[in-house]
N, C-alpha and C positions, 0 to 999 in steps of 0.2 A: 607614551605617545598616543595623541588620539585620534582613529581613523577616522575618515569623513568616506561619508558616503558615496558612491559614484552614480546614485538617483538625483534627479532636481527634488527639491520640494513642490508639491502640488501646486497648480496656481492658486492663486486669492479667490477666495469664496468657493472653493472645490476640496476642504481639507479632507477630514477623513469619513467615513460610514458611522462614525459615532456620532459627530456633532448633528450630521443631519437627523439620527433618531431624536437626540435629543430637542431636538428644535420642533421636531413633526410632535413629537409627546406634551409640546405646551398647551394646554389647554386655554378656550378661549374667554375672553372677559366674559365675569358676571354681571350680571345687569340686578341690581338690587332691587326687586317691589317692595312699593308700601307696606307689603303684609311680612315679608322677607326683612326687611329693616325695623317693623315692630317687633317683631318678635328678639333680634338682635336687640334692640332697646330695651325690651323687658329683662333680658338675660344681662344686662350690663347696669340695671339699676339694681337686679337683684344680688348681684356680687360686687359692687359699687365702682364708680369706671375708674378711679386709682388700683383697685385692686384685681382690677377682671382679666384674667387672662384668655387669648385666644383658644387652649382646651378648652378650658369652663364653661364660654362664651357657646361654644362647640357644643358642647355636652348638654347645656339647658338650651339650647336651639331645637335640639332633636330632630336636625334636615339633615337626609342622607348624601346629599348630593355636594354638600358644601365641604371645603378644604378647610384645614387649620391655616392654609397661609392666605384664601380667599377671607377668612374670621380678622386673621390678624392685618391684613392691609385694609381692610373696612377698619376696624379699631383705630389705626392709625389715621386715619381719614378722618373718621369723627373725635377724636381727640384733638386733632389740630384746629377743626371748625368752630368748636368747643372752646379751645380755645382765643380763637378769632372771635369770637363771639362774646367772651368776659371781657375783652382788652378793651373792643369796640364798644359795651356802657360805661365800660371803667374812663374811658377818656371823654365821653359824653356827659357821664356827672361830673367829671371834674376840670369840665373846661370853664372858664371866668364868661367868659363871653354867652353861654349858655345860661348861665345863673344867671349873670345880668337880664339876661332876656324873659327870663322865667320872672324874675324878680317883678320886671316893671310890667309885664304882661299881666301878673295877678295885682299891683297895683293901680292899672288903665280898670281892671273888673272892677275894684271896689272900689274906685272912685264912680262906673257906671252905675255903681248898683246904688250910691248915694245920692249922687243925681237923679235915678230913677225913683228913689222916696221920696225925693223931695220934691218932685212933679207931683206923684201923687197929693200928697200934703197940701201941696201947695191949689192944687185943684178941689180937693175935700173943701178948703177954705173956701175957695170961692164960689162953690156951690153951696155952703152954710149961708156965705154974707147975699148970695145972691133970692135965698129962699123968704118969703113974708114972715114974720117972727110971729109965732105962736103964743096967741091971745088963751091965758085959762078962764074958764068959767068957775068962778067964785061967788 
């Protein structure tokens, strides 16, 4: 047989003396600098970012102040960007519509750059036909 208690349970949002430590002990976001995120980058190229784990990460950072689960939710952040970032030329090279454009783009250039020689030329000529023909002295 199982007793029940004759206390209510505490209201909602009043539970016990644990949670609230637990909640006040969360520390607050880190805000990443440039110089804080190179050094992260240097430490993930040098153990390569399939392999780097957030210790290592940790370890060649050499900031006191940094957490391994502050190392590992950055990791995951740039992993995913990283990834957003391959998918995003991968679909750029290989859309049809892109190449087509690329295509006639560098064929609009070399038909300018033929018309453009062929001004010139064409101008060379008529400043040859337009100059008095040079008489030699024999």
């Amino acid at each position: 047989m199982v007793k029940h208690s004759d206390t209510p349970p505490p209201p909602r949002g009043q539970e016990t003396s644990k949670m609230n430590t637990s909640s006040q002990a969360k520390k607050s976001r880190l805000l990443w600098s440039s110089q804080l995120h190179s050094r992260f980058l240097a430490a993930v190229n040098v153990l390569g970012v399939d392999s780097a784990t957030p210790s290592q990460i940790l370890e060649l950072m050499n900031v006191e102040f940094l957490t391994r689960e502050q190392v590992k939710s950055h990791l995951q952040k740039y992993k995913l960007n990283l990834n957003r970032t391959e998918e995003a030329a991968s679909k750029k090279h290989n859309n049809p519509d892109t190449d087509r454009k690329t295509s006639l783009l560098e064929k609009l250039k070399l038909i300018e750059g033929t018309l453009q020689s062929s001004r010139l030329e064409r101008e060379k000529l008529e400043v040859q036909l337009n100059q008095p023909p040079v008489l030699s002295a024999d």
